[in-house]
Short mmCIF file of the C-alpha atoms (twelve columns), coordinates in Angstrom:
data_MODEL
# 
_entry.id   MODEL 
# 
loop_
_atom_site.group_PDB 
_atom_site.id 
_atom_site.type_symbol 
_atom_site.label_atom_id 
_atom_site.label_alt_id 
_atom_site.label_comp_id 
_atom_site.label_asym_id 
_atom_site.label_seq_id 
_atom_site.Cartn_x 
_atom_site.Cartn_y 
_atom_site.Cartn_z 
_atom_site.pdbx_PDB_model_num 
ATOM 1   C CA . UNK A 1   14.151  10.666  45.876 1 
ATOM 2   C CA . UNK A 2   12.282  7.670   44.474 1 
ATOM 3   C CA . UNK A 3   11.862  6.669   40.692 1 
ATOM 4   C CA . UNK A 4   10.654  3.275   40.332 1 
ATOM 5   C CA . UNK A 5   11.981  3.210   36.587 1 
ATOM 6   C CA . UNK A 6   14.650  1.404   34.527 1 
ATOM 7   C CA . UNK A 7   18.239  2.429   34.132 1 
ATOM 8   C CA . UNK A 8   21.174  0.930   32.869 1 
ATOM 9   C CA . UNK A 9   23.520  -1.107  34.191 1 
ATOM 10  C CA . UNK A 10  26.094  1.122   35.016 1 
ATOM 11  C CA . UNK A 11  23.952  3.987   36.549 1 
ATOM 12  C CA . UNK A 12  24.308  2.235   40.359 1 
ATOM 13  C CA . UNK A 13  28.177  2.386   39.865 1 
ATOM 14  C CA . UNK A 14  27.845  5.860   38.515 1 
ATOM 15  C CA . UNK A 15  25.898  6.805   41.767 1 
ATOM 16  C CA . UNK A 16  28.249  5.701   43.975 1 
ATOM 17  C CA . UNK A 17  31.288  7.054   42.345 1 
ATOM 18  C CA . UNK A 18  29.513  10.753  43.044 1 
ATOM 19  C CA . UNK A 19  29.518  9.846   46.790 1 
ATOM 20  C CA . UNK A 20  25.146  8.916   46.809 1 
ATOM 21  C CA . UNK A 21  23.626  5.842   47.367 1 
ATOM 22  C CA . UNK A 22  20.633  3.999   45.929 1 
ATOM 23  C CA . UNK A 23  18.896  0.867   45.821 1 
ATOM 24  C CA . UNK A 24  18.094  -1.303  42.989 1 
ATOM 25  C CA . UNK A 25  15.641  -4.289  42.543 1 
ATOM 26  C CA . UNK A 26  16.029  -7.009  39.764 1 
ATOM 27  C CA . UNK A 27  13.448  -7.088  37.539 1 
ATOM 28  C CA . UNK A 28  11.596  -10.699 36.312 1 
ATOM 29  C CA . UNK A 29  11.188  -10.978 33.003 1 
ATOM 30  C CA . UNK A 30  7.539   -9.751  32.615 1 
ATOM 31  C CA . UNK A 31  8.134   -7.009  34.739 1 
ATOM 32  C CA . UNK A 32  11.493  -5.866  32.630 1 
ATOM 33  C CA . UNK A 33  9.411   -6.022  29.433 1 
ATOM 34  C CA . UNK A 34  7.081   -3.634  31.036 1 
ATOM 35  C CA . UNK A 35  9.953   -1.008  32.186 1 
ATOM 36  C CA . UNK A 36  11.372  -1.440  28.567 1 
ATOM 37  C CA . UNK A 37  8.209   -0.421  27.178 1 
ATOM 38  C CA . UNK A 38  7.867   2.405   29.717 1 
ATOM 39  C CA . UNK A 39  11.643  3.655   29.028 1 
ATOM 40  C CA . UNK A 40  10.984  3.712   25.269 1 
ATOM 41  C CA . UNK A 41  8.227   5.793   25.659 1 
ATOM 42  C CA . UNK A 42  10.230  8.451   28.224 1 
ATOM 43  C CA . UNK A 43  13.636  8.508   25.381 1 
ATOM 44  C CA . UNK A 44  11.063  9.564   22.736 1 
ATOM 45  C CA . UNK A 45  9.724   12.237  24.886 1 
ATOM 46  C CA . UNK A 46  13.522  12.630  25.268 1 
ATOM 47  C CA . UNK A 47  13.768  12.853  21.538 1 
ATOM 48  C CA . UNK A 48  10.623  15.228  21.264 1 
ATOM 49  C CA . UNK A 49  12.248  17.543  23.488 1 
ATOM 50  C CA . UNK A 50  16.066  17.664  22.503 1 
ATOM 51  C CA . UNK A 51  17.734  20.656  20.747 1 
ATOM 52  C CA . UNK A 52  19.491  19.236  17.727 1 
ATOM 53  C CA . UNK A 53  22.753  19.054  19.157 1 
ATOM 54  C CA . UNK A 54  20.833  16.278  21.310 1 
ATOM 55  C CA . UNK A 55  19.271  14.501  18.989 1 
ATOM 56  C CA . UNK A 56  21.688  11.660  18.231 1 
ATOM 57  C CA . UNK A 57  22.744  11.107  22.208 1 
ATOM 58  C CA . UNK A 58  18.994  10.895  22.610 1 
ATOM 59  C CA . UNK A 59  18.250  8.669   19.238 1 
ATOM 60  C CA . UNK A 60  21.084  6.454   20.561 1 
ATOM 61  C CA . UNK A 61  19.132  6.021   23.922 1 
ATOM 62  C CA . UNK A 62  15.951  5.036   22.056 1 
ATOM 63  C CA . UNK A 63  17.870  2.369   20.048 1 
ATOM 64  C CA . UNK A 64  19.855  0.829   23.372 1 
ATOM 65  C CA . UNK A 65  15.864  0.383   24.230 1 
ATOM 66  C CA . UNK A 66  15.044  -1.243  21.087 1 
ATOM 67  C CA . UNK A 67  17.717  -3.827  21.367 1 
ATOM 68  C CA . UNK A 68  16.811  -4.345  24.621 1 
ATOM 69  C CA . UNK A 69  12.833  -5.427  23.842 1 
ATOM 70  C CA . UNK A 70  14.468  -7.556  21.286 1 
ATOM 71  C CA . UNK A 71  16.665  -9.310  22.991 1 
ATOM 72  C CA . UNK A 72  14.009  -9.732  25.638 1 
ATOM 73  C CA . UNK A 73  11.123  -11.330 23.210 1 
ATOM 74  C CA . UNK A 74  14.097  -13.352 21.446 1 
ATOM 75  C CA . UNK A 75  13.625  -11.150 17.941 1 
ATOM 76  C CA . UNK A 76  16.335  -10.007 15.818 1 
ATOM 77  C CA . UNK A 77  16.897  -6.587  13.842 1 
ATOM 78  C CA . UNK A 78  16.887  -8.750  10.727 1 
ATOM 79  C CA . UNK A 79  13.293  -10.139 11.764 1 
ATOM 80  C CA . UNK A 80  12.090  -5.878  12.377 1 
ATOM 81  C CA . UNK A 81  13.902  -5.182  8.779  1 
ATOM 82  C CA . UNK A 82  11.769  -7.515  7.131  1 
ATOM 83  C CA . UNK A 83  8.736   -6.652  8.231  1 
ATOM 84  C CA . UNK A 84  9.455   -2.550  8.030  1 
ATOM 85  C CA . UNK A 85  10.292  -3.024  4.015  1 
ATOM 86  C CA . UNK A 86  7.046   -4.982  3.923  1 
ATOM 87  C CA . UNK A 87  4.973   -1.791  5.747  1 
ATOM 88  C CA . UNK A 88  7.186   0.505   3.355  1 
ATOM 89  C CA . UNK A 89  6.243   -1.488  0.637  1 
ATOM 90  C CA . UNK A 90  1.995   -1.591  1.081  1 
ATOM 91  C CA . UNK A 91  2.024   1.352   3.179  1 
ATOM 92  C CA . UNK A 92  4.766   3.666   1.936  1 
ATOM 93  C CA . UNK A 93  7.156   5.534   4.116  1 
ATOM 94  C CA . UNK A 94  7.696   9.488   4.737  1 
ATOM 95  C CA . UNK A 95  9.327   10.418  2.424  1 
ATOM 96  C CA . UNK A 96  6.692   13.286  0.758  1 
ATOM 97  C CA . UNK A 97  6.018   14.141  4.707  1 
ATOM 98  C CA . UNK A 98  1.923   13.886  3.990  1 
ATOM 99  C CA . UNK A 99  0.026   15.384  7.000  1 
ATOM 100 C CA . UNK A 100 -3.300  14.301  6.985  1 
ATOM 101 C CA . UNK A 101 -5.514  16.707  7.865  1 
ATOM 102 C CA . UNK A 102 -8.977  15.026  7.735  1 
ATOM 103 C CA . UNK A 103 -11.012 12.192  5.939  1 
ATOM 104 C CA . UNK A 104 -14.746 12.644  5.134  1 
ATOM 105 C CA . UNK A 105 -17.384 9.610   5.213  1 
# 
């Protein structure tokens, strides 16, 4: 079977211990930003999806993601933290859980 996606590091390992094999490519850098991308869209899906006795495994997948893109574009949490009290601050957050259900012109 052939999936062309990202995994993590140990999954090869993990494969062979069960008695399968696979094959693995390296990914250069612009190509491994793309796969992040694509992976952090398929573990919200994941999230979207998961009974709640999932929802932390799969919350912890999306943020093994998120470090990932950061370490890969050289940001820090403390850089995202900044800028998400800033949004929070002009823009508010969720806490009344508004659903906006049209605007008129």
């Amino acid at each position: 079977m052939q999936y062309h996606k990202l995994v993590r590091d140990r999954i090869p390992a993990i494969i062979a211990e069960s008695g399968r094999q696979c094959r693995t490519t390296v990914l250069n850098e612009p190509a491994f930003r793309a796969a992040l991308l694509a992976k952090l869209v398929e573990e919200a899906q994941e999230v979207q999806a998961a009974p709640p006795e999932e929802l932390l495994t799969e919350l912890a997948d999306i943020l093994e993601v998120f470090d990932a893109i950061l370490s890969s574009h050289g940001l820090t949490l403390a850089q995202v933290q900044t800028i998400q009290q800033q949004r929070h601050q002009t823009r508010g957050g969720f806490e009344s859980r508004l659903q906006l259900d049209w605007v008129g012109e």
